[in-house]
N, C-alpha and C positions, 0 to 999 in steps of 0.2 A: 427843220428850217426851210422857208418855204424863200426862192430868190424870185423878184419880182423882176419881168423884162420891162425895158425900155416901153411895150407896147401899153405894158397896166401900168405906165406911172399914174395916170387920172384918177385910177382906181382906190391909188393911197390913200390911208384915211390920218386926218391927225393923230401925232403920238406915233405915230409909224417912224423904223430905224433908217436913218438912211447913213449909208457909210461909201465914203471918197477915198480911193487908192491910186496914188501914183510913183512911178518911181523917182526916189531923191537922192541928191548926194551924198557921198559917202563922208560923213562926218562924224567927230566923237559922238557916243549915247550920250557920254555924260554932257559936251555942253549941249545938248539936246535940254538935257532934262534942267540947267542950267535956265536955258532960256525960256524955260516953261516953270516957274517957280508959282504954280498954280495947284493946289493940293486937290483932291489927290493925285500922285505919283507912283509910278510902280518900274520897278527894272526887274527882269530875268533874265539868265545865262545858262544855259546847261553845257556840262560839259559833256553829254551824252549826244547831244544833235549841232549840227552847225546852225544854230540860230538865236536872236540878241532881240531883248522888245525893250522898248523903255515907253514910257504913258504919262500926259498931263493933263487935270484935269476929268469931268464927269460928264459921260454921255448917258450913262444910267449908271446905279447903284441898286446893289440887293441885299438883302440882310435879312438874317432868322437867329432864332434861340431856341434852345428847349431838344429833348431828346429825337424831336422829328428836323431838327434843323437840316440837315442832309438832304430829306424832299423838300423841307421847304424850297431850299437853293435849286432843285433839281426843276420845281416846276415853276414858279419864276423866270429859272433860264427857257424853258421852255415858251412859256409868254412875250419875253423879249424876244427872242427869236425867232417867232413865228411867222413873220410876214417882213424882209426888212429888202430893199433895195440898194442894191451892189454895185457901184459905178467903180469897178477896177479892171489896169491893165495887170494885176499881178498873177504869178502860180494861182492857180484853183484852191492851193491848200491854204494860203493867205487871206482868209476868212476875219471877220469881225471875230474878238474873244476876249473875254473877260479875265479878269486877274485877281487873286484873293485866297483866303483859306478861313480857315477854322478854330479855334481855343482848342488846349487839350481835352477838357472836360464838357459833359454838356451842359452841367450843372454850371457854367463859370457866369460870373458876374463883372463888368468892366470895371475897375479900380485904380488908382493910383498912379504909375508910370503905363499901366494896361487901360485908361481909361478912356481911348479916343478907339477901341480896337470892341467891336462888336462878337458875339459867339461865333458868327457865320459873314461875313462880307466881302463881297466882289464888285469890280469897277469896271466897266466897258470904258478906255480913256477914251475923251475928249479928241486928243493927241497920241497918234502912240507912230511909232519907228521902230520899223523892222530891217534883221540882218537875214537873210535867208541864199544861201547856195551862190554865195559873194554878189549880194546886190544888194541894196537900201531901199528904203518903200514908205512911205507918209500916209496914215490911215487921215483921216477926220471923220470922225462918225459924231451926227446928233440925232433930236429928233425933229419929225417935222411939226412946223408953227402951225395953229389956228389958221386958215383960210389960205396955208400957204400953198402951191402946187409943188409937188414932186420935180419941176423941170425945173422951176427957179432956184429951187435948194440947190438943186445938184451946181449950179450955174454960180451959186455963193460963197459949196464949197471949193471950186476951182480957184476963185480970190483966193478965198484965204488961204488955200495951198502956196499960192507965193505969197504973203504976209508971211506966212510961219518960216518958209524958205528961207525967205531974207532976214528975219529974228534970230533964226538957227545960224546962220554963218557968222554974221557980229559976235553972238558970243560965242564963237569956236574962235574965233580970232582976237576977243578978251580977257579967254583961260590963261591965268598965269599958272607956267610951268612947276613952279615952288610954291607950296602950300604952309603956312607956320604952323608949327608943333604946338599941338593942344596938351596942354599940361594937368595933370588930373593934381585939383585941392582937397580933394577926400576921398577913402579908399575904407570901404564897409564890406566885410564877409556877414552874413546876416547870420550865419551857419560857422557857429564855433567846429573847431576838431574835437574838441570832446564830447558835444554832443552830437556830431558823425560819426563818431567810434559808438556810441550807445545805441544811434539807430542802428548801425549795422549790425555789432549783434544781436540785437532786439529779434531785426528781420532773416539774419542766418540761425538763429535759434530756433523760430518759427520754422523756417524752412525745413531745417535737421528733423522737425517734428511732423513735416508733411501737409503742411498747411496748404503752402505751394512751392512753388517752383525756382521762379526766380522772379525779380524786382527791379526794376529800373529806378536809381532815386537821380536827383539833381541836385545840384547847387549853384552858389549865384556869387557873385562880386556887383556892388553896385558905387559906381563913378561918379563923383562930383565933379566936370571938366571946366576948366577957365572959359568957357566958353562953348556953345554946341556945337556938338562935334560935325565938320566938314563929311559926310554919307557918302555925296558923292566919290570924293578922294579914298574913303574907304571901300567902298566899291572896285575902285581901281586897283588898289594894292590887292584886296582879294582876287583879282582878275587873273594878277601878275603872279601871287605867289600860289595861289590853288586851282589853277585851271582846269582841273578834273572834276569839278565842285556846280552844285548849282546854286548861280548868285543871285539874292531877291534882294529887292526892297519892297515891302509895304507904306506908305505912309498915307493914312485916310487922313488927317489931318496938317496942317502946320509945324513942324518940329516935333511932332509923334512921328516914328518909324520904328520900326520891325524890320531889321536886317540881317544877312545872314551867307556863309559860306557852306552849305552840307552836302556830304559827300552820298548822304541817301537818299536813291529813289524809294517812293513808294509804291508808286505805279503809274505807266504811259501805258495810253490807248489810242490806236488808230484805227480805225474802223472796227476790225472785230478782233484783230492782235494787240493782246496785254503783255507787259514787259515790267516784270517788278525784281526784286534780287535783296537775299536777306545779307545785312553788311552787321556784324555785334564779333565783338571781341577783338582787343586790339591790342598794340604796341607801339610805342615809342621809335620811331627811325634810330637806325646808329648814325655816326658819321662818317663809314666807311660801304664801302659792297660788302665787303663781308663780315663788319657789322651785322649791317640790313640781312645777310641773308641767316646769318647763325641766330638772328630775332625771328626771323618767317619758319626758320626751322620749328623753333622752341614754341613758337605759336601753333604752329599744327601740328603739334604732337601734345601738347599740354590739355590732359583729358579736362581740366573744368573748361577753356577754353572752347574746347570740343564740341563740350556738349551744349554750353552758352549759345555759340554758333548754331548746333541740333535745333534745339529747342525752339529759336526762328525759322527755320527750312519746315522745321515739323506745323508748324502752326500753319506758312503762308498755304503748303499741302492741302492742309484739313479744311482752311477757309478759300481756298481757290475752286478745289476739286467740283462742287458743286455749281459753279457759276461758269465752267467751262464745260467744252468737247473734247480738249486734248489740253497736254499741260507737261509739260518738258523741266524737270526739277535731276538737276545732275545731283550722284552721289557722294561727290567730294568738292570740297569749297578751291577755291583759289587763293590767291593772295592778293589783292588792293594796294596797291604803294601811291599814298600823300603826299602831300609833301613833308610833313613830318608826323606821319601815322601810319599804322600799315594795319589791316583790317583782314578779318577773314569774309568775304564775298561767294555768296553763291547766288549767280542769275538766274531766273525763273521766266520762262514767258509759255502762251497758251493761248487758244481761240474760245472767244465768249462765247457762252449761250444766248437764245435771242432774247432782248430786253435787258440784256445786263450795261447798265451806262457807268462810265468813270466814278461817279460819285457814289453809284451801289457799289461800285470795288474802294474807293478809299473808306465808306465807312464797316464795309468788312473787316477790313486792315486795319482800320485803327482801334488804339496804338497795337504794333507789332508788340512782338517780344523782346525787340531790338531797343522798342523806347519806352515799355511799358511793364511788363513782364507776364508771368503766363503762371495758372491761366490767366486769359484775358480780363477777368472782370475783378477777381478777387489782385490781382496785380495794383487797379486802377483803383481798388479799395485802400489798399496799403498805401500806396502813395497817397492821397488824400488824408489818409491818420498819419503820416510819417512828417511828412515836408511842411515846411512851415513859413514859405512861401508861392504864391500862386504861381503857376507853370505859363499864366495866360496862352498866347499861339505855344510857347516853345514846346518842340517834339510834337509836335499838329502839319495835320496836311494843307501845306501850301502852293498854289499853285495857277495852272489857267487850262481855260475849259472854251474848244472854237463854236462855233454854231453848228457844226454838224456832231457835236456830243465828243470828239477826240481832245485829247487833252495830256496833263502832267502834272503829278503830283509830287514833290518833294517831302521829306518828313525834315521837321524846320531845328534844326541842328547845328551848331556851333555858330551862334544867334545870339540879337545882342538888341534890347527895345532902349529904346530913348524917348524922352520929355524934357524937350529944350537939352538945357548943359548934365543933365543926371542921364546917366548907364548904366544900366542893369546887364550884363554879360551871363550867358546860363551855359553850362555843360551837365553830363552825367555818365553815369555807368554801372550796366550792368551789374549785379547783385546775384548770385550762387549761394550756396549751404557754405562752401569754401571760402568763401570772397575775406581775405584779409585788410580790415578799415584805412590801414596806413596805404598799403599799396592802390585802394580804389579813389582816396586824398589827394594822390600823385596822378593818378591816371586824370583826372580830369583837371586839377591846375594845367597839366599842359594840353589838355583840350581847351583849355582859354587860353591860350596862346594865338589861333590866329584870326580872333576879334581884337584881342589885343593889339596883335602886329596890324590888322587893317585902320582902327580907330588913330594907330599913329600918337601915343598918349604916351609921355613921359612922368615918371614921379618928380612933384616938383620940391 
């Protein structure tokens, strides 16, 4: 990324990026994103860094398909990025950066409640607000017009820095406190329990016979709600009840969105420090401490669980090792506490080799064995013959990527797509030789528990 001073504004040529940073007041994201009811949209929260974006509206968009989709996105951003002009008072790291992700598969085709959601697509907003090291910050980036100069722009976006100001505070002071209860009028498992019980043993059959390894399947609950469901307000509840979680919204479209509370990274990059961490095998919270700890016990000591765990550290090894100079992989996991989950975690981080960018490490990694199973490809085979409905993003790396290539990738988990008032809600889990159907039934009903708790949906 090349930043253009004050001196070569003349220089710009049409179609040139130009992006306005100042600092703003500290107001909710959401009636930010309220007051920007201009699609696309995009919110993210990690619980890993202190910092909050929300985004409205399109300063550019990119998109690919097809099994190069990865460079596609890769040089693309490169092109966008290549000459743009920075008028900010903010940190240095506060960079112009795009937001977006990917389908599970490459093969994937837009369809049905997946149909506004491309294999590959990212959004430079229009609009975006940043929370970074407790301060607020107002992007506007477009591009420049046909004959227009580089000084006038900038001089435009300065207006409408207060336009959006004064937009932004009306509806922070229009948010009503109490939101109504969206009532769900139909309630579809697409995926009977007896043909769960069939694929499982189908696929631990296989397994026992050495075919592979292990298998990540999913399933699905889909929502008919009185009405579409309030995002932002679940957003919020997500905030409140899973703050260790990183919280997205996608929505390329109007009433399409792709949302999400997951507790997996898949990989962050800052310069040449990568930081990924395999999270598989889990348990239910008790309701007591010593509940929760007589669960973390039985969880790290229960050899399938073990190896479930193994088997993701073993891989991210195998597919890191060569793309680094050093790479730091502890020999015993830890424990992860949810808020009603508790996982076995082992963090990974390592210094790149030169030319290794963000997106040649997510599509190394994808999918883990955490959301895919291993190996890697005979996994993504099985699931395709198995599931019998589309995975579209879910278990895909989502995420944003700045102008100087650093970035964060989420794997898109405990996720939930919507088209208008219908909800598709996805969880899964892990598959072993061992893995018994009824217990892996129960494991993921209450991994849809907190789309559920955030969508706020009663049976009516």
């Amino acid at each position: 990324m090349t930043i253009l001073s004050t001196a070569e504004l003349k220089n710009v040529d049409f179609g040139a990026l130009i992006s306005y940073t100042r600092p703003f007041p500290a107001v909710s994201f959401l009636a930010f994103l309220e007051a920007m009811p201009i699609s696309p949209r995009i919110y993210w929260e990690s619980g890993l860094v202190d910092v909050e974006f929300a985004g409205g509206g399109a300063a550019a968009e990119i998109f690919a398909s097809g099994g190069d989709r990865f460079e596609q996105i890769q040089q693309k951003l490169d092109d966008l990025f290549r000459d743009i002009v920075v008028d900010s008072t903010a940190p240095d790291a506060l960079l112009p950066r795009v937001f977006g992700g990917f389908a599970f598969r490459d093969d994937y085709k837009p369809a049905s409640v997946w149909s506004a959601f491309p294999s590959a697509y990212f959004v430079l907003p229009r609009y975006q607000i940043t929370r970074m090291e407790g301060e607020t910050w107002l992007t506007i980036n477009r591009r420049l017009m046909p004959f227009e100069h580089a000084e006038s722009a900038l001089d435009s976006l300065a207006w409408e820095f207060e336009s959006v100001q004064r937009r932004v505070q009306a509806s922070a002071e229009a948010m009503q406190d109490e939101r109504p209860t969206v009532e769900i009028e139909g309630l579809n498992y697409p995926l009977p329990k007896e043909v769960w019980r069939e694929q499982i043993i189908d696929v631990t059959g296989r397994m026992k016979a050495h075919e592979f390894e292990k298998v990540v399947l999913s399933r699905t609950i889909d929502l008919k709600l009185s009405e579409p469901p309030n995002l932002l307000a679940a957003l919020e509840r997500m905030g409140a009840r899973y703050p260790h979680t990183f919280r997205f919204l996608i929505e390329p479209a109007a009433g399409r969105s792709f949302f999400g509370a997951s507790p997996e990274l898949l990989v962050n990059v800052r310069g040449k420090s990568l930081h990924t961490a395999a999270l598989a095998s889990s348990r239910k919270r008790g309701n007591t401490d010593e509940e929760d700890a007589a669960l973390a016990h039985d969880l790290m000591t229960s050899p399938k669980d073990r190896h479930e765990h193994g088997v993701v550290v073993d891989f991210l090894r195998d597919q890191l090792v060569p793309l680094t100079t050093a790479l730091d992989v502890p020999n015993t996991p830890a424990i992860m506490k949810l808020t009603n989950i508790l996982h076995l975690h082992t963090p990974v981080s390592g210094i790149l080799r030169e030319g290794v960018s963000l997106l040649k490490l997510a599509r190394a990694l994808h999918p883990t064995p955490a959301l895919g199973g291993y190996p890697q490809a005979k996994a993504v085979d099985v699931i395709q013959q198995t599931e019998t409905v589309s995975r579209g993003w879910f278990a895909a790396p989502i995420g944003w990527i700045d102008g100087r290539g650093d970035g964060m990738f989420a794997v898109a988990i405990r996720s939930a797509v919507s088209s208008g008032a219908q909800v598709r809600l996805y969880a899964g889990a892990g598959i072993v030789a061992d893995s018994d159907p009824d217990k892996e039934w129960d494991e993921i009903e209450w991994k849809f528990q907190p789309m559920r708790d955030a969508l706020g949906v009663m049976q009516s």
